[in-house]
NURO-164632 format. One record per residue (C-alpha): residue in one letter; x, y, z. Coordinates in steps of 0.5 Angstrom, whole numbers. Layout:
+------+-------+-------+-------+
! vodo !     X !     Y !     Z !
+------+-------+-------+-------+
!    A !     X !     Y !     Z !
...
+------+-------+-------+-------+
END
This chain:
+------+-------+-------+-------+
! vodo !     X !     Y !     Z !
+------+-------+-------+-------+
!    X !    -9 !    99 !   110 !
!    X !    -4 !    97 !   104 !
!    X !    -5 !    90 !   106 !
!    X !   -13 !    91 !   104 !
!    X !   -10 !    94 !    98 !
!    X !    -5 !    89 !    97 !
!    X !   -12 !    83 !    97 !
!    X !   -17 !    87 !    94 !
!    X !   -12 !    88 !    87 !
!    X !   -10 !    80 !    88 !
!    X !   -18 !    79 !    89 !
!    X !   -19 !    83 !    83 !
!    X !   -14 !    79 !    78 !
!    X !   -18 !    72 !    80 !
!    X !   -23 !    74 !    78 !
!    X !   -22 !    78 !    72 !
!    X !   -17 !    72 !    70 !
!    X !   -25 !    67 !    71 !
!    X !   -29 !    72 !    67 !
!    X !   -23 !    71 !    61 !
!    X !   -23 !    63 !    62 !
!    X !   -30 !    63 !    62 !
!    X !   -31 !    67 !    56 !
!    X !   -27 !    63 !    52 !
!    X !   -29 !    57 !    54 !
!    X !   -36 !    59 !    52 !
!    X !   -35 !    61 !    45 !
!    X !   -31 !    55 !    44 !
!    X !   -24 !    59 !    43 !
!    X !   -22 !    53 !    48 !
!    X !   -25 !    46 !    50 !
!    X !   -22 !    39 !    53 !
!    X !   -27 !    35 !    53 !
!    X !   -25 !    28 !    54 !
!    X !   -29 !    22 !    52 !
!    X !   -31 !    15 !    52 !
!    X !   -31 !    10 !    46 !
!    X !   -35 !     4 !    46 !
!    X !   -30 !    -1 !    48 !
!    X !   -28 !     3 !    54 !
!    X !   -22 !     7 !    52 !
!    X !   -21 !    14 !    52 !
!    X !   -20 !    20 !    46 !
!    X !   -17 !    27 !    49 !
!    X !   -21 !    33 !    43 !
!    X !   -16 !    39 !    42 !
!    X !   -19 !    46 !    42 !
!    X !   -22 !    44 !    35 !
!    X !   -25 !    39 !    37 !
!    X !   -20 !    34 !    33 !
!    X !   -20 !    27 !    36 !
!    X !   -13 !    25 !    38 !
!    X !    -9 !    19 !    36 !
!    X !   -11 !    12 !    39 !
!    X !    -7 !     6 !    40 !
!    X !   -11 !     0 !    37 !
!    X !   -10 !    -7 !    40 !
!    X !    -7 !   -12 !    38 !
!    X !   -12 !   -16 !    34 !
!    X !   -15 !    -9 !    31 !
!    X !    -8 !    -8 !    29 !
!    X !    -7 !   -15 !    25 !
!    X !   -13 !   -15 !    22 !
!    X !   -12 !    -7 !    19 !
!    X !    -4 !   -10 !    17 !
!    X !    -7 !   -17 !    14 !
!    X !   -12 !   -13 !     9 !
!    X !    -6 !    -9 !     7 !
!    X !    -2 !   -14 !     7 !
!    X !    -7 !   -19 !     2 !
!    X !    -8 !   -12 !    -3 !
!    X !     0 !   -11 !    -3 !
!    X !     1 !   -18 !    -4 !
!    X !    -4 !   -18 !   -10 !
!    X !    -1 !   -12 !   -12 !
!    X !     7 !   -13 !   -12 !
!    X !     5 !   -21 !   -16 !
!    X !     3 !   -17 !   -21 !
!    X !     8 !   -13 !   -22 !
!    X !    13 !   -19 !   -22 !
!    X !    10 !   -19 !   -29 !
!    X !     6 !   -14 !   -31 !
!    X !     4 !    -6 !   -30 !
!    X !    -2 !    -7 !   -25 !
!    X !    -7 !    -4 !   -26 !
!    X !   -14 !    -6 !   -22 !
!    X !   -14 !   -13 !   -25 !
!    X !   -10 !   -19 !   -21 !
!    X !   -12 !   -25 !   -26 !
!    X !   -10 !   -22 !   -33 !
!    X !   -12 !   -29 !   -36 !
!    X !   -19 !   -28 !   -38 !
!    X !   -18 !   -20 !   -39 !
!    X !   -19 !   -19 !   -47 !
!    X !   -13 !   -18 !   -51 !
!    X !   -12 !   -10 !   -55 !
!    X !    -7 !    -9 !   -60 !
!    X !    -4 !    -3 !   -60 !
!    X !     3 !    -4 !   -63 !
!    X !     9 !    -8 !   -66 !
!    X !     9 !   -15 !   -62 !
!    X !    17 !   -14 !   -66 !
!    X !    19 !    -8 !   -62 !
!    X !    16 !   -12 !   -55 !
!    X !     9 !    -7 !   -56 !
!    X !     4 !   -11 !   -58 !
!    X !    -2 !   -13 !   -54 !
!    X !    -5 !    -9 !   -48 !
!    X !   -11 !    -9 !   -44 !
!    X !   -16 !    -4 !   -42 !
!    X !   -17 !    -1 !   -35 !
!    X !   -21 !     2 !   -30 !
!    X !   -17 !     8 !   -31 !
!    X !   -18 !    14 !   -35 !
!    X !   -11 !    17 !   -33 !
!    X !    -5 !    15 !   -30 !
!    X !    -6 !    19 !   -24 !
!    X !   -13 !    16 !   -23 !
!    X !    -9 !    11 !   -23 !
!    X !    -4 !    12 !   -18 !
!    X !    -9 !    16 !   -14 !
!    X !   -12 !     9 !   -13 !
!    X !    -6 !     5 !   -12 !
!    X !    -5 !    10 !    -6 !
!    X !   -10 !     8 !    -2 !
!    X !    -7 !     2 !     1 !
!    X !     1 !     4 !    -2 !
!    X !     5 !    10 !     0 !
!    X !     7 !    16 !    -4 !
!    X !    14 !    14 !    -4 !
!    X !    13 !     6 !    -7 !
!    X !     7 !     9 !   -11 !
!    X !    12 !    13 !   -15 !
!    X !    18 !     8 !   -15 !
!    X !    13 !     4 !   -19 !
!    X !     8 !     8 !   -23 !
!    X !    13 !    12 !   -28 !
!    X !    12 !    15 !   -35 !
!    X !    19 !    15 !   -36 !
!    X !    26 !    13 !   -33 !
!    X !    34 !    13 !   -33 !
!    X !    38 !     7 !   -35 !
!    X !    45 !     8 !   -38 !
!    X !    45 !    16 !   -38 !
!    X !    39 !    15 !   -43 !
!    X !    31 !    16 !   -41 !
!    X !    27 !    11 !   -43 !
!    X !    19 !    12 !   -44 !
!    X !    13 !     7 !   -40 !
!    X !     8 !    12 !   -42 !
!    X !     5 !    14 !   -49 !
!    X !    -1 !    18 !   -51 !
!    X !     2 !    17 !   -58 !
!    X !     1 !    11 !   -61 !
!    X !     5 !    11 !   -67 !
!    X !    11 !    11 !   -61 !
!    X !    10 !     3 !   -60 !
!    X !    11 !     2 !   -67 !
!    X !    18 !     6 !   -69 !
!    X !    22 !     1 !   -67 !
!    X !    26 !     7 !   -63 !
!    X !    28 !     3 !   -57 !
!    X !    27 !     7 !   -52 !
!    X !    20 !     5 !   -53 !
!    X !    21 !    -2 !   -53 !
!    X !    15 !    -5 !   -47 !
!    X !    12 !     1 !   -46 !
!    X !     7 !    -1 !   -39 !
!    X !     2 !     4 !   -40 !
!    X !    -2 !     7 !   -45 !
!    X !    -7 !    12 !   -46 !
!    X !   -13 !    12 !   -51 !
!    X !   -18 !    15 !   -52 !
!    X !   -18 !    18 !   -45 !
!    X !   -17 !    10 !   -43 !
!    X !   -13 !     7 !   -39 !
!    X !    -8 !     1 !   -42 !
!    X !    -3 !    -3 !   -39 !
!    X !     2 !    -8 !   -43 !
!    X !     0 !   -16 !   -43 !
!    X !     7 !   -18 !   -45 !
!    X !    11 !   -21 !   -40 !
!    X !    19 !   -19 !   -40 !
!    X !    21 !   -19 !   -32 !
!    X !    21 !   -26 !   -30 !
!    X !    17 !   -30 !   -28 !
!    X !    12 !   -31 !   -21 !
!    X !    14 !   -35 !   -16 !
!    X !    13 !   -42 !   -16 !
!    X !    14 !   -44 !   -10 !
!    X !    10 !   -39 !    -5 !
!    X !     4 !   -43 !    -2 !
!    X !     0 !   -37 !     0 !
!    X !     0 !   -38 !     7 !
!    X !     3 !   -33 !    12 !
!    X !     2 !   -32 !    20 !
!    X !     2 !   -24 !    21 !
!    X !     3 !   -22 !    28 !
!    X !     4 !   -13 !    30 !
!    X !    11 !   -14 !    33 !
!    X !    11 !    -5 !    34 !
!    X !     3 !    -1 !    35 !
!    X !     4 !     7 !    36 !
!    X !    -1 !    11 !    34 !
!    X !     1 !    12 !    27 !
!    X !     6 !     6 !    25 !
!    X !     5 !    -1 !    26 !
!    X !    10 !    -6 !    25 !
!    X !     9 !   -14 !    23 !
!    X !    12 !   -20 !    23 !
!    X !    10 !   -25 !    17 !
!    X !    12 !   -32 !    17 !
!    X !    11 !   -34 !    10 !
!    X !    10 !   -42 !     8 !
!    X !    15 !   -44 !     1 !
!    X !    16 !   -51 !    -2 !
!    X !    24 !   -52 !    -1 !
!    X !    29 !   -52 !    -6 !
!    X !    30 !   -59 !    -7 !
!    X !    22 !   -61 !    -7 !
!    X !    20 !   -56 !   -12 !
!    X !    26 !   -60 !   -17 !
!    X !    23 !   -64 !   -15 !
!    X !    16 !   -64 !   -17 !
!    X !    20 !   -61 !   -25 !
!    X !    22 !   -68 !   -25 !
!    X !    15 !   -71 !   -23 !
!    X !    19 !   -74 !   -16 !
!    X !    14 !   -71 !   -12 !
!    X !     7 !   -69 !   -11 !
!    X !     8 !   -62 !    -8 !
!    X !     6 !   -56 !   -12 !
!    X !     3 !   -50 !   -10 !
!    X !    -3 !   -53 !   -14 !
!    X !    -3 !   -58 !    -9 !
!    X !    -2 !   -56 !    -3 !
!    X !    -5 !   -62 !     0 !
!    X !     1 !   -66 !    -2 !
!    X !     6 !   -62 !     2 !
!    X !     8 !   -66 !     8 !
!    X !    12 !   -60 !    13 !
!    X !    19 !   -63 !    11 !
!    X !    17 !   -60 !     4 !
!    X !    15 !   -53 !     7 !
!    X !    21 !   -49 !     8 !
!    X !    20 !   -42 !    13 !
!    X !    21 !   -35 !    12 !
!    X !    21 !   -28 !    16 !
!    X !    20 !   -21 !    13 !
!    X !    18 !   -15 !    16 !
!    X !    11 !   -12 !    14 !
!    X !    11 !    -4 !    15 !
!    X !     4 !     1 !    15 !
!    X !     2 !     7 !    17 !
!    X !    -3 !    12 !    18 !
!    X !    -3 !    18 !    13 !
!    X !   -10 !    23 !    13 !
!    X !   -13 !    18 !    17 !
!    X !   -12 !    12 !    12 !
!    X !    -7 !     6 !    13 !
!    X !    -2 !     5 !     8 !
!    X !     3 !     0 !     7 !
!    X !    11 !     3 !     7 !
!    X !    14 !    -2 !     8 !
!    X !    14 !    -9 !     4 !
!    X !    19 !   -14 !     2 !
!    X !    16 !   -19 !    -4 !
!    X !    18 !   -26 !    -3 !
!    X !    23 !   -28 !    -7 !
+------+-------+-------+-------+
END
């Protein structure tokens, strides 16, 4: 007799456990369903029906990593130079003066932009928080004292005060405006812009690579100053393999908010 108890309160539990389940997975509270993309892989969906993370092939990941790594490149040869701004040819982009060219302010471009945070919004895209940052300041600190890379006054960039001296950005008129005065250097001369790129580490949200870059060497490049040579990177075609030298950098990206960015990159140098 307890034992018909014993299995008829078991019996009652299973089934009040079924009913439960069957409940919440009707109303949708819980679901697993998986499913098949079209190149055969398979995506697990949460309770919300979010999709989970894939791990992308070899040759996806390298088209995603050279894309990115193309802009970054336009990006950071700018930036050698000048703020960038949208524009990767700043030659035929025309001239605006806005301040005193003694006091190193002078000549600046208009951009696409109409604030700097659309600005760094767009740079966002294909960079990190964290190098968009870095690079895009209205301010910064050198020897205990703060210097300015922005300006909404104008009158600024004609004080002669120095912690206005080569201001980057400028805001007029609700428009955007970067410095076309060169002061950091120069771009570098001996890069061919030929690189192989190859994923070294695929996980759903990082990708790592390995970019082998194509440089003319030292001795070629002196070379061609003095017209002892025909190899220069306006003539590539002139370049025998003695005259190219190699270099390996990691390039690194990752997924944040379902958008690949860069996190990582080393600039040629």
């Amino acid at each position: 007799m307890k034992n018909n108890i014993v299995i008829i309160i078991l019996i009652a539990i299973i089934v009040v456990i079924f009913i439960t389940f069957g409940v919440l997975f009707w109303n949708g509270t819980i679901s697993f369903n998986k499913e098949v993309n079209n190149d055969g892989t398979q995506q697990i969906s949460n309770s919300e029906g979010e999709k989970g993370s894939e791990i992308l092939t070899e040759e996806e990941a390298n088209s995603i990593g050279r894309n990115l790594y193309d802009k970054a490149t336009e990006i950071y040869s700018v930036w050698q130079l000048y703020p960038y701004c949208g524009y990767s040819n700043l030659e035929n982009l025309e001239e605006v003066e806005l301040g005193d060219y003694a006091y190193g302010n002078g000549s600046y471009y208009e951009s696409e932009f109409s604030s700097l945070n659309e600005l760094k919004d767009y740079l966002k895209q294909y960079l990190s928080v964290d190098i968009v940052e870095e690079k895009v300041v209205e301010s910064y600190q050198w020897n205990g004292e703060t210097y300015y890379d922005y300006v909404t006054d104008l009158s600024l960039l004609s004080s002669g005060d120095q912690h206005y001296t080569y201001v980057d950005y400028v805001l007029k008129d609700n428009k955007l405006y970067c410095r076309l005065q060169s002061s950091k250097g120069w771009l570098n001369a001996t890069y061919l812009d030929e690189y192989s790129l190859d994923a070294s580490l695929i996980e759903d949200n990082k990708i790592e690579f390995k970019v082998t870059s194509t440089y003319i060497s030292d001795d070629t490049y002196q070379k061609s100053l003095n017209n002892a040579s025909e190899c220069s990177k306006d003539n590539v075609d002139k370049c025998t393999d003695s005259d190219k030298i190699y270099k390996d950098t990691k390039f690194v990206i990752e997924k944040v908010n379902d958008n690949w960015v860069v996190t990582d990159y080393t600039l040629h140098d």
